[in-house]
C-alpha positions in Angstrom: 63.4 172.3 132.6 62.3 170.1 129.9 65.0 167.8 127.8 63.9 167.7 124.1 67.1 165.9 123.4 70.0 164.0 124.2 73.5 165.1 123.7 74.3 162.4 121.6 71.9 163.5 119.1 73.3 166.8 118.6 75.5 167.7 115.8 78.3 170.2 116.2 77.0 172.5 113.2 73.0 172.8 114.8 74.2 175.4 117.5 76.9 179.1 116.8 78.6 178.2 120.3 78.5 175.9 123.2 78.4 176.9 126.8 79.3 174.8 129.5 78.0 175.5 133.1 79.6 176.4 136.2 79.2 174.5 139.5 81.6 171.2 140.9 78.6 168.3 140.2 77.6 169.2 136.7 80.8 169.6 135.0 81.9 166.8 137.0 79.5 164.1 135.6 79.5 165.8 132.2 83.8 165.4 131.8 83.0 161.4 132.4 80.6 161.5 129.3 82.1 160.6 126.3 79.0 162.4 124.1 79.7 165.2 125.7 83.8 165.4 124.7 83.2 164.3 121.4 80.2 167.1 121.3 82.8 170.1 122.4 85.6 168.5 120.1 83.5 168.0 117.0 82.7 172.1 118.1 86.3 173.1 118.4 86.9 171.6 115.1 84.4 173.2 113.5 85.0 176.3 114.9 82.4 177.0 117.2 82.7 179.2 119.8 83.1 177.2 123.2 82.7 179.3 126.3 83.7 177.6 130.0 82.7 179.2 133.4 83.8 177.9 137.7 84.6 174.1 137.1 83.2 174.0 133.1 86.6 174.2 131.8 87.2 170.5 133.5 85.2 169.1 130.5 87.2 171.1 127.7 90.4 169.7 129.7 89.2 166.7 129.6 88.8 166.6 125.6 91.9 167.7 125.3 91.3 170.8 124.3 93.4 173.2 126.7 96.7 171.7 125.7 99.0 175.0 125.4 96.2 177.4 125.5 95.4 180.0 128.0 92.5 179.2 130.1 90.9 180.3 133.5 88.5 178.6 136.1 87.8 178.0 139.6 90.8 178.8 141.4 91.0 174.9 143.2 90.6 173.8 139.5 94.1 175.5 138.9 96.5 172.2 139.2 93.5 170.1 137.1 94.1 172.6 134.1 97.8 173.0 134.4 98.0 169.1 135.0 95.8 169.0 131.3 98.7 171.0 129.6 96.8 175.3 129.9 98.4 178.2 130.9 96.3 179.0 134.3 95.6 182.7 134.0 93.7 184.3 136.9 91.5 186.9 135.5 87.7 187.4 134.8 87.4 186.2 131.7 90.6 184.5 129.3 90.3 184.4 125.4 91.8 182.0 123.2 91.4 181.4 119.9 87.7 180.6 119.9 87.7 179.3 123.4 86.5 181.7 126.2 87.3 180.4 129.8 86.2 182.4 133.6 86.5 181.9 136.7 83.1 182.3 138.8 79.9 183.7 138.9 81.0 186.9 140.3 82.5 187.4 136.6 79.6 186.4 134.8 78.8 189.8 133.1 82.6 189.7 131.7 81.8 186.3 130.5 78.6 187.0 129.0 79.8 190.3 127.6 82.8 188.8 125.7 80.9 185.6 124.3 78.4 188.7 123.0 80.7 190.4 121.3 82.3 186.7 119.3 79.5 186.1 118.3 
């Protein structure tokens, strides 16, 4: 794949709704980039739709973003979330507010489903 752009250059209001991939080594070097929590906070505050999926949610934890929500995600991700202030919830897919959270690929057509239909 082909980068047209950085993340730094992208403004909140260009895109309806971020999602943020799955895997341990891509969410894990994206959490340690601050463009990339300013890019999900300036998101959440607009109200864009923020969907999460496996270790993803790491990065909306890391913003500061799960504080007191419900949230989902890898299951060995569990103390990381809880430890960033969300209510761990063990199912497919979680919804809150604008922020949609799962737990693996096996629940990907959940996932996709539900972003679908907030869109």
């Amino acid at each position: 794949m082909k980068f047209d752009r950085h993340v730094g250059d992208v403004k909140a209001s260009e895109y309806d709704a971020y999602i943020v991939p799955g895997g341990t080594w891509n969410p894990d070097s994206l959490r340690a980039d601050r463009d990339v929590l300013n890019l999900v906070n300036e998101a959440h505050a607009s109200g864009k739709l923020l969907a999460a999926i496996c270790h993803g949610p790491w990065i909306l934890a890391d913003a500061g973003l799960l504080k007191g929500r419900r949230a989902t995600a890898w299951w060995s991700t569990e103390k990381d979330l809880t430890n960033a202030g969300a209510i761990y919830i063990d199912e497919a897919v979680v919804v809150d507010g604008r922020i949609v959270t799962s737990r693996a690929p096996t629940d990907l057509e959940p996932f996709v489903t539900r972003i679908g239909s907030m869109l």
